[in-house]
C-alpha positions in Angstrom: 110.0 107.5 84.6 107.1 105.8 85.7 104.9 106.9 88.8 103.7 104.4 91.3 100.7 105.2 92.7 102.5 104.7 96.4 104.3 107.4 95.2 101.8 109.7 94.6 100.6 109.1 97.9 103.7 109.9 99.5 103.8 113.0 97.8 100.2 114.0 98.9 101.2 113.0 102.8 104.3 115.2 103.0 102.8 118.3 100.4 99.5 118.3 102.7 101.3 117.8 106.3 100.9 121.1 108.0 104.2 120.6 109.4 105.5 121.0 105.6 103.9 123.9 104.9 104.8 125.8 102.6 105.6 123.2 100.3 107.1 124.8 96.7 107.0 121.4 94.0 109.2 121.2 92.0 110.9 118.9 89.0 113.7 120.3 86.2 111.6 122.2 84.3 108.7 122.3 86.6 106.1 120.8 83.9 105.8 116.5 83.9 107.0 115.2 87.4 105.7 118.0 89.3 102.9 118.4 87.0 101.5 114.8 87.4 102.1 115.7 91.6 100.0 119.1 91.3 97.6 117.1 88.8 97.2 114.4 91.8 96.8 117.0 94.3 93.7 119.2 92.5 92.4 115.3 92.0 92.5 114.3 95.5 92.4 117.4 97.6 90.6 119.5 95.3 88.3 117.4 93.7 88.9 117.7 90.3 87.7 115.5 87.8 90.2 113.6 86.0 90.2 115.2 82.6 90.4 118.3 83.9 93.8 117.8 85.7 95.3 115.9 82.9 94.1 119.1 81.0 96.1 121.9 83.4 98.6 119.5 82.8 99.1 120.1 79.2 98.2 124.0 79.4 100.9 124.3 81.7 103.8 122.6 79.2 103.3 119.0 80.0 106.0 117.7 77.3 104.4 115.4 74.4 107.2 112.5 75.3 104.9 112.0 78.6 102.0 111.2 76.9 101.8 107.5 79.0 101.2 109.9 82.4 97.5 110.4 80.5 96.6 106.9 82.0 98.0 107.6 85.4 96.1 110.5 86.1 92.6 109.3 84.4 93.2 106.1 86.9 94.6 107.5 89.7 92.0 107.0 93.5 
């Protein structure tokens, strides 16, 4: 499954709504769908650079099969 960057965004506008809170994200296993949300979050909320959230990604179990989600987050605005 491919992310959207529209998707992204609608992720970040619920997760960050106050109305939301608290938010608990989630995918099967917790590690690429949710990971590349978290990874989107620290990027946009947190300000952290790129290569560093594609990095917590892949300490935290990011699965090798998911490699392509490397682009998305090193391009995501």
């Amino acid at each position: 499954m491919l992310f959207r960057s529209k998707d992204i965004d609608r992720a970040l506008f619920l997760i960050t709504d106050p109305g939301n809170q608290p938010v608990f994200v989630h995918c099967q296993y917790g590690r690429d769908r949710a990971g590349i949300v978290v990874a989107s979050y620290h990027m946009k909320i947190d300000g952290y650079k790129p290569e560093d959230a594609y990095r917590e990604m892949k300490d935290h179990g990011l699965h090798w099969f998911v490699y392509w989600w490397r682009s998305h987050v090193l391009n995501y605005k």
